[in-house]
GUGU-17866 format. One record per residue (C-alpha): z, y, x; residue number from 1; residue in three letters. Coordinates in steps of 0.25 Angstrom, whole numbers, plus 2048, in hexadecimal, padded with zeros to 3 digits. Layout:
<rs>
+-----+-------+------+-----+------+
:  up : north : east :  nr : rest :
+-----+-------+------+-----+------+
:   Z :     Y :    X : NUM :  ALA :
...
+-----+-------+------+-----+------+
</rs>
This chain:
<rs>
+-----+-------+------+-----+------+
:  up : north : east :  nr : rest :
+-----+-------+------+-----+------+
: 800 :   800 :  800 :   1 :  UNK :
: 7FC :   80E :  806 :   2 :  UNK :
: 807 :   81A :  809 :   3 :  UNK :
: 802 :   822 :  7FD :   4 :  UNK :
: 805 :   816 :  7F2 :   5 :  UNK :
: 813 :   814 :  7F8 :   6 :  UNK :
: 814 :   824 :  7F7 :   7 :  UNK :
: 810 :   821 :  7E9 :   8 :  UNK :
: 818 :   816 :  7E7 :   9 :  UNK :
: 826 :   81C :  7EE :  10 :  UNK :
: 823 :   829 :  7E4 :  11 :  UNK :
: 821 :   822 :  7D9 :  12 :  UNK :
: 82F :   81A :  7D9 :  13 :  UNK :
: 837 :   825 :  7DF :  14 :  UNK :
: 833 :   82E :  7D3 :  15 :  UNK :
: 83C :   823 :  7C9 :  16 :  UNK :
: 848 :   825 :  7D5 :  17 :  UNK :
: 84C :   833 :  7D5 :  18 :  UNK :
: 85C :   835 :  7D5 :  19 :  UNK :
: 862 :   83A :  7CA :  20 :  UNK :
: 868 :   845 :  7D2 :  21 :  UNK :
: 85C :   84A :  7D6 :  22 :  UNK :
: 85A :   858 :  7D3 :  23 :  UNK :
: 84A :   85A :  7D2 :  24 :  UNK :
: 84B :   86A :  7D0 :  25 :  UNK :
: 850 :   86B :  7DD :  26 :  UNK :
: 843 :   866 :  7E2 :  27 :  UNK :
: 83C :   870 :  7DB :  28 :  UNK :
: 847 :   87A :  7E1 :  29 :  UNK :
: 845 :   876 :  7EE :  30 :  UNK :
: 837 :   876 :  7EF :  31 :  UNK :
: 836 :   885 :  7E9 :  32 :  UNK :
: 83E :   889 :  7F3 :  33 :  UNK :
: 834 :   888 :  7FD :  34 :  UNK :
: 82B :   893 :  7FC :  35 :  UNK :
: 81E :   88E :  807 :  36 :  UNK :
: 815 :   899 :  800 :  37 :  UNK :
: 809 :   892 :  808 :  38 :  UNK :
: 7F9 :   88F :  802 :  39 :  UNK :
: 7F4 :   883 :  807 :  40 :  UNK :
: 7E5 :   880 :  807 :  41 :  UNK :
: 7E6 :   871 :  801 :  42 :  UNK :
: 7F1 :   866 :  7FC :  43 :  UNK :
: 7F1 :   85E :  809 :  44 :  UNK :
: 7F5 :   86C :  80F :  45 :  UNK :
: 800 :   86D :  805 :  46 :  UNK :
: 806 :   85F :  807 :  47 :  UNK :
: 807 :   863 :  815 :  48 :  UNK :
: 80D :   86F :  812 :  49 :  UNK :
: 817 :   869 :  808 :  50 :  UNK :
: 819 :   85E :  812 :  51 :  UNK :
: 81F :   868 :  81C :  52 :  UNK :
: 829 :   86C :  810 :  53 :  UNK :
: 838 :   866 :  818 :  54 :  UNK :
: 83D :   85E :  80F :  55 :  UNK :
: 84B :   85F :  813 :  56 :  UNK :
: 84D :   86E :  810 :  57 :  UNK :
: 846 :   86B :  804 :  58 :  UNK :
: 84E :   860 :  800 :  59 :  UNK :
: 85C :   867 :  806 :  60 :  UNK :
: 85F :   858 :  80D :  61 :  UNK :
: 868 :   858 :  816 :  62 :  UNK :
: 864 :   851 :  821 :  63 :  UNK :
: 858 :   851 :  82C :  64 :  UNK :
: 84C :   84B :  82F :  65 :  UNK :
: 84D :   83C :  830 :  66 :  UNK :
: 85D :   83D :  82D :  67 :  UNK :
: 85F :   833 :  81F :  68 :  UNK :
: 865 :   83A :  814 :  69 :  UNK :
: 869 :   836 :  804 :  70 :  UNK :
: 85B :   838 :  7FC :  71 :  UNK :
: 85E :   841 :  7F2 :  72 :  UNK :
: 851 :   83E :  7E8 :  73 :  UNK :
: 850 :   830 :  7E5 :  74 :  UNK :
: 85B :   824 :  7E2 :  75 :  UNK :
: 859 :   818 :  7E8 :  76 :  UNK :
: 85E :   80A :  7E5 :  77 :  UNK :
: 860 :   7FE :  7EC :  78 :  UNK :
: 860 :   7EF :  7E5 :  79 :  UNK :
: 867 :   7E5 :  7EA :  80 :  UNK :
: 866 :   7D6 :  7E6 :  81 :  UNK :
: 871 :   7CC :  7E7 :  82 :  UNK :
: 870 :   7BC :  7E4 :  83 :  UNK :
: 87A :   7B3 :  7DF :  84 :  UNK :
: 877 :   7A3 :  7E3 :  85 :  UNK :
: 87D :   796 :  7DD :  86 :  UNK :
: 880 :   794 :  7EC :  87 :  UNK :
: 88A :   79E :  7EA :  88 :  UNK :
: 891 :   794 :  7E0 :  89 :  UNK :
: 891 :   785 :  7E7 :  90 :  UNK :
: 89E :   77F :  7E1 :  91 :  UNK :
: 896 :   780 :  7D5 :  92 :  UNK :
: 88E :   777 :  7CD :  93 :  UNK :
: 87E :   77D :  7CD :  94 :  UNK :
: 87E :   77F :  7BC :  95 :  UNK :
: 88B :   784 :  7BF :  96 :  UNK :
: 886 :   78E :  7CB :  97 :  UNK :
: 87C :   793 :  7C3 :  98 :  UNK :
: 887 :   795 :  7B7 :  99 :  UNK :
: 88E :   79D :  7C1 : 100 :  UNK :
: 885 :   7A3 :  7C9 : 101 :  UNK :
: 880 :   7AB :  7BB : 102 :  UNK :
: 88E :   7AF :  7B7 : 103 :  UNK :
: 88F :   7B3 :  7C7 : 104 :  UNK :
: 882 :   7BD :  7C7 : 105 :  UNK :
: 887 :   7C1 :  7B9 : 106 :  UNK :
: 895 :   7C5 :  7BE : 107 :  UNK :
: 88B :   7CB :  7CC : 108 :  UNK :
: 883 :   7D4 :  7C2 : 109 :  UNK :
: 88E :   7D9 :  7BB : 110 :  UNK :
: 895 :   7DD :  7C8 : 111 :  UNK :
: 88B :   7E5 :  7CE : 112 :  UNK :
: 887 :   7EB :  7C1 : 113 :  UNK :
: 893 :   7F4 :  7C3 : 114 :  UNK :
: 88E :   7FB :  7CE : 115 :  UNK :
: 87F :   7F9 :  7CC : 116 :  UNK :
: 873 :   7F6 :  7C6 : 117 :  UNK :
: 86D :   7E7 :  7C2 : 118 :  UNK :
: 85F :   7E7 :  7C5 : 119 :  UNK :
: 85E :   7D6 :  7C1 : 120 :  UNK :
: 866 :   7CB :  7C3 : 121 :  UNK :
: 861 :   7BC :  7BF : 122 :  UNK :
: 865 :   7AE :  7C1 : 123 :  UNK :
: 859 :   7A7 :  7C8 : 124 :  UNK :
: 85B :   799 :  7CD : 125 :  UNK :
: 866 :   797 :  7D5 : 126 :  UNK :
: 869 :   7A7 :  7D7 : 127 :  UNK :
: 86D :   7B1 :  7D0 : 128 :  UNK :
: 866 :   7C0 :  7D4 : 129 :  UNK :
: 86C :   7CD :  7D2 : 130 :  UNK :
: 865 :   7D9 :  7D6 : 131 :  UNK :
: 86B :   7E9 :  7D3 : 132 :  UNK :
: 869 :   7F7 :  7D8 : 133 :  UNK :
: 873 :   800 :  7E1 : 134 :  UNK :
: 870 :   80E :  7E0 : 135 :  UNK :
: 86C :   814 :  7F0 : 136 :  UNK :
: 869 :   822 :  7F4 : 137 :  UNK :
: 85C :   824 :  7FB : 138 :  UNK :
: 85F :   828 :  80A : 139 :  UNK :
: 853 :   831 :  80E : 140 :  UNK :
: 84D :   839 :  819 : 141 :  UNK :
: 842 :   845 :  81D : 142 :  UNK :
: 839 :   842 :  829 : 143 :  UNK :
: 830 :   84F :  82D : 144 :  UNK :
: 824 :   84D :  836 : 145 :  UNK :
: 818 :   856 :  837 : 146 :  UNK :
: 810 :   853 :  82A : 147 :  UNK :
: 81F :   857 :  824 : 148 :  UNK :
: 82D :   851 :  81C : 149 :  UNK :
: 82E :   845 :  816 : 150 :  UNK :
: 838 :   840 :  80D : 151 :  UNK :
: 83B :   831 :  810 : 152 :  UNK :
: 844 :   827 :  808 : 153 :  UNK :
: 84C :   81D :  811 : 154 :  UNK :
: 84A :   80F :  807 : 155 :  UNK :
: 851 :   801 :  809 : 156 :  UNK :
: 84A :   7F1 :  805 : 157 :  UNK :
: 854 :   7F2 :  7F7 : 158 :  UNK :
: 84F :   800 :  7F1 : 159 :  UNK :
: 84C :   7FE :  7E4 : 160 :  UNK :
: 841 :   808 :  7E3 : 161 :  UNK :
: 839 :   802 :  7EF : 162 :  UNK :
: 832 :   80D :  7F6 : 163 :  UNK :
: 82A :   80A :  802 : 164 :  UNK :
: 826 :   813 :  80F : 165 :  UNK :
: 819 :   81B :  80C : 166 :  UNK :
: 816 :   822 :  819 : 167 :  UNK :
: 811 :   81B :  824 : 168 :  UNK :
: 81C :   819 :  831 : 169 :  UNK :
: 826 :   819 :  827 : 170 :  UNK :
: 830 :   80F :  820 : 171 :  UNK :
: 835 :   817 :  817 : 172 :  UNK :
: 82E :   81F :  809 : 173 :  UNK :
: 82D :   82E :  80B : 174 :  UNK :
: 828 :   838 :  805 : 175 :  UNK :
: 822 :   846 :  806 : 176 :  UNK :
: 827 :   853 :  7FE : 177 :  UNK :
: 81B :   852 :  7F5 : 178 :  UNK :
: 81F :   842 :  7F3 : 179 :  UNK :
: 82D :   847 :  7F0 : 180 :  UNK :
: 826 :   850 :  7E5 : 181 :  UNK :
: 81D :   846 :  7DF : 182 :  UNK :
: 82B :   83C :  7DD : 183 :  UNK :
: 834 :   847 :  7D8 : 184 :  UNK :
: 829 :   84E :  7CE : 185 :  UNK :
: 820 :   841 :  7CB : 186 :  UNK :
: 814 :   849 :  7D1 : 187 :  UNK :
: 809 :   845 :  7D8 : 188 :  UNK :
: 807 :   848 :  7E5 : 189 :  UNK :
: 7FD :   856 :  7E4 : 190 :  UNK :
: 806 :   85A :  7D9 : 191 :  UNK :
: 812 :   859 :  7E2 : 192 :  UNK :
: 80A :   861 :  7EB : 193 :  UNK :
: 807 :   86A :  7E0 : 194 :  UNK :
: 817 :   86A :  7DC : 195 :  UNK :
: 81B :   86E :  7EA : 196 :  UNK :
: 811 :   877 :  7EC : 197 :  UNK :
: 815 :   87F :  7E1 : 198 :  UNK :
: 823 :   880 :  7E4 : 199 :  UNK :
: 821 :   883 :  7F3 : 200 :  UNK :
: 818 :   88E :  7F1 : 201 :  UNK :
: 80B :   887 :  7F7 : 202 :  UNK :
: 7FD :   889 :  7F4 : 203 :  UNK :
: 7F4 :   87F :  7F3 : 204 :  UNK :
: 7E5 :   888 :  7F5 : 205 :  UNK :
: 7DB :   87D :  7F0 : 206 :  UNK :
: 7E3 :   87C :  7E3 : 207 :  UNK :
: 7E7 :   88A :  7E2 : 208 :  UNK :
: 7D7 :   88C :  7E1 : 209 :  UNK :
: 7D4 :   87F :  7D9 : 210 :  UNK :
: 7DC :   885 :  7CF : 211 :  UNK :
: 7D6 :   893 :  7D0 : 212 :  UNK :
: 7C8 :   88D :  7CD : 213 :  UNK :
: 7CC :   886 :  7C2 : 214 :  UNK :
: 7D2 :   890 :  7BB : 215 :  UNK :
: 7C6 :   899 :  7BB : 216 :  UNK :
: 7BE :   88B :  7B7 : 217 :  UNK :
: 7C6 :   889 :  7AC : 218 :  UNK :
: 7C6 :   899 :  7A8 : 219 :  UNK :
: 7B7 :   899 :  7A8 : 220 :  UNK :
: 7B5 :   88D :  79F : 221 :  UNK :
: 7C0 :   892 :  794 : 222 :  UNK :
: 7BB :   89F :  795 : 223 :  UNK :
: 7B1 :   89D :  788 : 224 :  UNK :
: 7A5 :   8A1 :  790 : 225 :  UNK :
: 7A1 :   893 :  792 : 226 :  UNK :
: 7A1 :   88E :  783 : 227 :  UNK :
: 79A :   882 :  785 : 228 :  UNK :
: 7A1 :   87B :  78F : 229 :  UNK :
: 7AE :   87E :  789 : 230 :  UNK :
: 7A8 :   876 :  77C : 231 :  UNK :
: 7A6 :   86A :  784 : 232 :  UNK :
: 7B0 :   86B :  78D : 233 :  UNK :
: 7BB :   86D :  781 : 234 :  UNK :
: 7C2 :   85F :  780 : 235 :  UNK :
: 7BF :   85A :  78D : 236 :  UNK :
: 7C5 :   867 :  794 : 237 :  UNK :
: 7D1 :   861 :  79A : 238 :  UNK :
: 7C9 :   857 :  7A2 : 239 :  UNK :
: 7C2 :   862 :  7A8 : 240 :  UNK :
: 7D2 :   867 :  7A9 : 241 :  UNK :
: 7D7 :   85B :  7B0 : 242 :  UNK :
: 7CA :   85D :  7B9 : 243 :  UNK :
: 7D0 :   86B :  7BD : 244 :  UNK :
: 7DE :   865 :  7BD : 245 :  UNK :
: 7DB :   85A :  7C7 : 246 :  UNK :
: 7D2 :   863 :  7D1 : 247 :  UNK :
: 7E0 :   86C :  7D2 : 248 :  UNK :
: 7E8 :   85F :  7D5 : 249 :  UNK :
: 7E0 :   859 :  7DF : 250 :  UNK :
: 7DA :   863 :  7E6 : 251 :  UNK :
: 7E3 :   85E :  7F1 : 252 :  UNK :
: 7D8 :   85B :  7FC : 253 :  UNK :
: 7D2 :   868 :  7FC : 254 :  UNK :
: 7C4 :   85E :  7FD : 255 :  UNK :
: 7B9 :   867 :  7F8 : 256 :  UNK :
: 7AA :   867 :  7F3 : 257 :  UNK :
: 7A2 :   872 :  7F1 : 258 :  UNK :
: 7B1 :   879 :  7F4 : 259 :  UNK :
: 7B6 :   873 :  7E8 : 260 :  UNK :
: 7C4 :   86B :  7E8 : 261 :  UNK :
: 7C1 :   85D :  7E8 : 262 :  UNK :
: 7C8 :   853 :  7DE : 263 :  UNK :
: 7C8 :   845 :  7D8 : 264 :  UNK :
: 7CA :   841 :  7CC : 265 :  UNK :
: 7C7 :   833 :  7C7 : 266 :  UNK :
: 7C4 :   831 :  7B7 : 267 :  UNK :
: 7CF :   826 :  7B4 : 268 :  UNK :
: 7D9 :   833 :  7BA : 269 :  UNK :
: 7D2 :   83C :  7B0 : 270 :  UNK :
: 7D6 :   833 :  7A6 : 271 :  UNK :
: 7E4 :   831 :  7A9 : 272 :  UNK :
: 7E5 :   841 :  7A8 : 273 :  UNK :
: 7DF :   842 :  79D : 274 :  UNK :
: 7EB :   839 :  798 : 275 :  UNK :
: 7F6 :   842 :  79F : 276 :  UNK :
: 7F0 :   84F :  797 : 277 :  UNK :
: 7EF :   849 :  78A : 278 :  UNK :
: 7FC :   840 :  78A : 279 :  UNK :
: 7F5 :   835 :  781 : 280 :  UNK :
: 7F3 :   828 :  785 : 281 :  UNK :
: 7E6 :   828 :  779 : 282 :  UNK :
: 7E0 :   834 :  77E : 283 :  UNK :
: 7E0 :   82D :  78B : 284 :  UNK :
: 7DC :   81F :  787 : 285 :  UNK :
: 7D0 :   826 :  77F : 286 :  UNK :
: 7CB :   82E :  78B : 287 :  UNK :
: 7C1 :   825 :  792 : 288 :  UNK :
: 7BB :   826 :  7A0 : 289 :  UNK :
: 7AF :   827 :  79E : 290 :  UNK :
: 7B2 :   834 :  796 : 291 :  UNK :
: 7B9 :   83A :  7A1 : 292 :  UNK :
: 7AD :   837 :  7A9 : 293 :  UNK :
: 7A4 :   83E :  79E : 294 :  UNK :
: 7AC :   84A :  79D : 295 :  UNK :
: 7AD :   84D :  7AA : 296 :  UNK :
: 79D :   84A :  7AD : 297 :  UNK :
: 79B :   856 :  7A2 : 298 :  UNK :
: 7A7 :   85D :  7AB : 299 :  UNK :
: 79B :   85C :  7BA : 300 :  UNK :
: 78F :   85F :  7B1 : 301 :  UNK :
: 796 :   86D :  7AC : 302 :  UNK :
: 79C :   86F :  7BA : 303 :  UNK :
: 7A9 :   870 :  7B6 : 304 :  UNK :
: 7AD :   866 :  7C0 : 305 :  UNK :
: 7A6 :   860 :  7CB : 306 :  UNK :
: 7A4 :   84F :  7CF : 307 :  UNK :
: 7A3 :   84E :  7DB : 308 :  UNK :
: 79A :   841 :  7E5 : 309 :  UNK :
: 7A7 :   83D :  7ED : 310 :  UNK :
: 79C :   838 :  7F8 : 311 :  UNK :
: 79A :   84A :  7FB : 312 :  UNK :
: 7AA :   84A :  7FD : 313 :  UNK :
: 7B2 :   848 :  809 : 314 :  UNK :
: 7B5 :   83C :  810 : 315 :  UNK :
: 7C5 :   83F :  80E : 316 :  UNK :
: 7C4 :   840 :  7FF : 317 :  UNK :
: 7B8 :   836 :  7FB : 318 :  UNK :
: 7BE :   82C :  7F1 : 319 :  UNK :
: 7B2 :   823 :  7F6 : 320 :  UNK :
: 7B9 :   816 :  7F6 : 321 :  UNK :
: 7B4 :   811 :  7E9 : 322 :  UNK :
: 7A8 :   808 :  7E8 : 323 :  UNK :
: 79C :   80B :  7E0 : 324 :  UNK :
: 7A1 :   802 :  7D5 : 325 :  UNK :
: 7AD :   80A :  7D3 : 326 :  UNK :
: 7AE :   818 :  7CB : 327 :  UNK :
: 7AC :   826 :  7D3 : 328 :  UNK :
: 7B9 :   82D :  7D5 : 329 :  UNK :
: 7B2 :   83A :  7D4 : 330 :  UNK :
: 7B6 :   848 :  7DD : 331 :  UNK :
: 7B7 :   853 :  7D5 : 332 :  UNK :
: 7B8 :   862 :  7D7 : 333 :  UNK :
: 7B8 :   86E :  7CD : 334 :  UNK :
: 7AE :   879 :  7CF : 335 :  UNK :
: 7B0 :   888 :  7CC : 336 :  UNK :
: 7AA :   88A :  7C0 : 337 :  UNK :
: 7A3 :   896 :  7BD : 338 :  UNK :
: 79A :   89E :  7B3 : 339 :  UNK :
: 78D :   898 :  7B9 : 340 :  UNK :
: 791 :   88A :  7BB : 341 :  UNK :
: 799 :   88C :  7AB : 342 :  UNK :
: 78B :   892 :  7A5 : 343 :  UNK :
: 785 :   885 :  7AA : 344 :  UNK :
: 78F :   87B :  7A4 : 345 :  UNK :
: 78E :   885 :  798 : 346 :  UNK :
: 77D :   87F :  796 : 347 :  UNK :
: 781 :   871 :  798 : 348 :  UNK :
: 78C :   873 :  790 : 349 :  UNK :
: 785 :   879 :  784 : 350 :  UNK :
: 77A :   86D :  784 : 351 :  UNK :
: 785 :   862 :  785 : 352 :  UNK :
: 78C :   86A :  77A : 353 :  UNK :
: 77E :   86C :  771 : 354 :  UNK :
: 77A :   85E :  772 : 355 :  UNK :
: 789 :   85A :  76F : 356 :  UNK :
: 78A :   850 :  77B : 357 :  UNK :
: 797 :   848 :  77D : 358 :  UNK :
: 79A :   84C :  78A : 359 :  UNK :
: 7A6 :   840 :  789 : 360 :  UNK :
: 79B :   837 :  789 : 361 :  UNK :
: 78E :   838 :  791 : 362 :  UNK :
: 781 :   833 :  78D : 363 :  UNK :
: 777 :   837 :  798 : 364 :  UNK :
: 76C :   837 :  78D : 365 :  UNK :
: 771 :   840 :  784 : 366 :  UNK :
: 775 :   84A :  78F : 367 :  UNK :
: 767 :   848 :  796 : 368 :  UNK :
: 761 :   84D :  787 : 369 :  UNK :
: 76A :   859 :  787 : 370 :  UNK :
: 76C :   85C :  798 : 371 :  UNK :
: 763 :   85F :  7A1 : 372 :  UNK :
: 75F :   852 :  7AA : 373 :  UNK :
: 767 :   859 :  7B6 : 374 :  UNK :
: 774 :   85C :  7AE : 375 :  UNK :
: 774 :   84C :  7A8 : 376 :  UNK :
: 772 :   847 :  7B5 : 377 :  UNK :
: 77D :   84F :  7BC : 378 :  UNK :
: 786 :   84B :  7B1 : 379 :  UNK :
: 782 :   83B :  7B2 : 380 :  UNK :
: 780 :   83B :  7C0 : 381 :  UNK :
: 791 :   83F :  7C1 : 382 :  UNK :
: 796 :   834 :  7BB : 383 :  UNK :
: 7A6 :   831 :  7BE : 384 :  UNK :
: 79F :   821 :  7BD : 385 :  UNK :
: 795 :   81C :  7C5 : 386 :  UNK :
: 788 :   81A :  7BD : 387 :  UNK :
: 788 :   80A :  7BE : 388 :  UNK :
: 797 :   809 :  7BA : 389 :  UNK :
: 796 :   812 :  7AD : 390 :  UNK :
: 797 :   807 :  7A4 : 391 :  UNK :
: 7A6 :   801 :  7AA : 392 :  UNK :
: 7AB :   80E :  7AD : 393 :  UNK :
: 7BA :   80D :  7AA : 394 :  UNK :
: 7BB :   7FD :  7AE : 395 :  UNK :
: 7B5 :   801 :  7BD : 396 :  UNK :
: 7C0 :   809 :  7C1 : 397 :  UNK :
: 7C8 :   7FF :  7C8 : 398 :  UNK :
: 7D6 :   7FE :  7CE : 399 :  UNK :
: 7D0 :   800 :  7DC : 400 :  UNK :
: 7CA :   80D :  7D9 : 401 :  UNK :
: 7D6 :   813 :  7D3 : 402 :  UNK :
: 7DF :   80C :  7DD : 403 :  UNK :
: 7D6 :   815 :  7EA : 404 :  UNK :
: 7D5 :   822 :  7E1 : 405 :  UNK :
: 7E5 :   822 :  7E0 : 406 :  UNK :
: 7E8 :   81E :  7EF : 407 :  UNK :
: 7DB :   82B :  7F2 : 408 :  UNK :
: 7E4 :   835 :  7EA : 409 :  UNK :
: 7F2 :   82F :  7E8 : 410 :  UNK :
: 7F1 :   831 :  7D8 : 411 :  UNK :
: 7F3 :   826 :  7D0 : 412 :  UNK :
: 7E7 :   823 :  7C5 : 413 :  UNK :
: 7EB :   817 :  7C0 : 414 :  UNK :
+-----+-------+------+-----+------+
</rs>
């Protein structure tokens, strides 16, 4: 298993293992307390720079680099097991022995009951097994090298919430300030960067100007000027949202094209969005792939979003692992929409519009009536499927694609 799914798995547990003493507020405290007041061009810049934040003034600990001290964030228990043999009783008859060694473990449970919790106990052939939990602070300790802090959880074989090291030269799991973000506020990892950033007083420029963009984007297209393209966008707006929504959040690697911010953003995610926004499980159930896939074609034709051919993209961001069975992964990025490029989408719009065209549902022959042969092309040629897999679109999606997109950009999409 790599680094970043044991990060994954460690954050995942320790989120259910916060102490009950735990004050989060002073997280928050703490964090605005430190005023960088600092612009950085990207979020691999932030993540260094938050990196750098010490964590022991932060945190007010008592103690040094490398020197052990009581954790302060997360309970730990220990589980011990204990067994009870007939060997234990030899001046017994065996049906008597197992008599006895029953009432034995009985009288064991209810003993340490007092002072603990039961996890099992059982009788199994010729033992009985107890096993319980006994209550152990996490000792813990900061080490600082020169990509920064990191936050490290001294754990023991009989820890009932098994963590495991996820940095390599390490035996023990630590974690980064942003880590300890993403377990305290259930965040992913950029929207812990984004959290910190914003109580830190840090800029994050490639956002600051994504966001900019499509604030004029969005002004432009509600402004009534366009009345056509409102009409057909109407009930599929929010998907064209989710577009502007997901460009902001993962404009982390400052890639570019035609010096546009760079995103992906696989279908089957879309959906699972789309099921966050709305809050029903019907609505999302009724949503099919293949009318995201539409919708978003109709999004490239208007240019209100961009698909980009991954094989023009840099070799550090290609998602080119997946063989030509396999679905596309498509890179995305959001252009600056203006009064030209909108008078445009207004034309196509209009005949889309006249010719009432579901635009949920393509048909290449009706569209190819009412668009010219250019403007059908374009819009067949971007197809989130690839041509000769239209007909099993959602069943091709396998586990091994899925399982390589997440380990790419540490999301979960399952």
């Amino acid at each position: 298993m790599s680094d970043l799914k044991h990060l994954r798995d460690n954050i995942r547990k320790l989120r259910n293992c916060l102490r009950d003493d735990f004050d989060i507020n002073t997280i928050e405290l703490a964090l605005e307390s430190i005023n960088l007041n600092k612009k950085v061009k990207n979020f691999t810049d932030a993540e260094k720079l938050i990196c750098k934040i010490d964590l022991i003034k932060l945190f007010d600990i008592n103690a040094t680099t490398q020197e052990r001290f009581i954790c302060k964030f997360f309970k730990n228990e220990l589980v011990f097991k204990e067994r009870l043999s007939v060997k234990d009783l030899p001046n017994l008859s065996p049906k008597d022995a197992y008599d006895a060694l029953e009432t034995l473990g009985e009288q064991k449970v209810s003993e340490i009951s007092k002072n603990h919790i039961i996890l099992s106990h059982f009788a199994k052939d010729t033992s009985y097994h107890i096993s319980y939990i006994v209550p152990k602070d996490y000792e813990a300790y900061i080490l600082h090298n020169s990509n920064g802090y990191r936050y490290y959880l001294n754990t023991t074989k009989n820890d009932r919430t098994k963590l495991v090291k996820n940095t390599k030269g390490s035996e023990k799991p630590s974690f980064t300030l942003i880590n300890l973000i993403q377990i305290f506020y259930k965040l992913s990892f950029f929207e812990a960067i984004n959290y910190i950033c914003e109580k830190v007083g840090i800029t994050i420029i490639c956002k600051e100007n994504e966001v900019k963009k499509i604030v004029k984007n969005n002004l432009l297209l509600t402004s009534g000027e366009f009345p056509e393209v409102y009409k057909l966008l109407d009930k599929h707006y929010y998907i064209l949202e989710l577009f502007y929504n997901r460009s902001i959040d993962l404009c982390f690697n400052d890639v570019r094209h035609e010096n546009n911010l760079v995103f992906y953003y696989p279908v089957r995610k879309i959906k699972t969005d789309i099921f966050y926004l709305h809050h029903n499980a019907t609505a999302h159930k009724r949503i099919s792939l293949s009318y995201i896939s539409s919708i978003v074609r109709v999004f490239n034709l208007l240019g209100l979003i961009s698909i980009i051919d991954v094989e023009v993209l840099s070799e550090d961001f290609k998602y080119n692992k997946i063989d030509s069975s396999h679905f596309d992964i498509n890179a995305y990025y959001i252009p600056t929409l203006n009064r030209k490029i909108l008078a445009r989408a207004e034309k196509i719009a209009q005949k889309i519009n006249d010719n009432n065209l579901n635009i949920a549902k393509l048909n290449r022959e009706k569209y190819q009536k009412a668009l010219s042969k250019k403007y059908t092309n374009k819009l067949f040629k971007n197809s989130i499927i690839r041509e000769d897999n239209k007909n099993s679109y959602e069943e091709k999606i396998t586990e091994e694609l899925i399982k390589r997109y997440e380990e790419y950009s540490g999301e979960n999409i399952s």
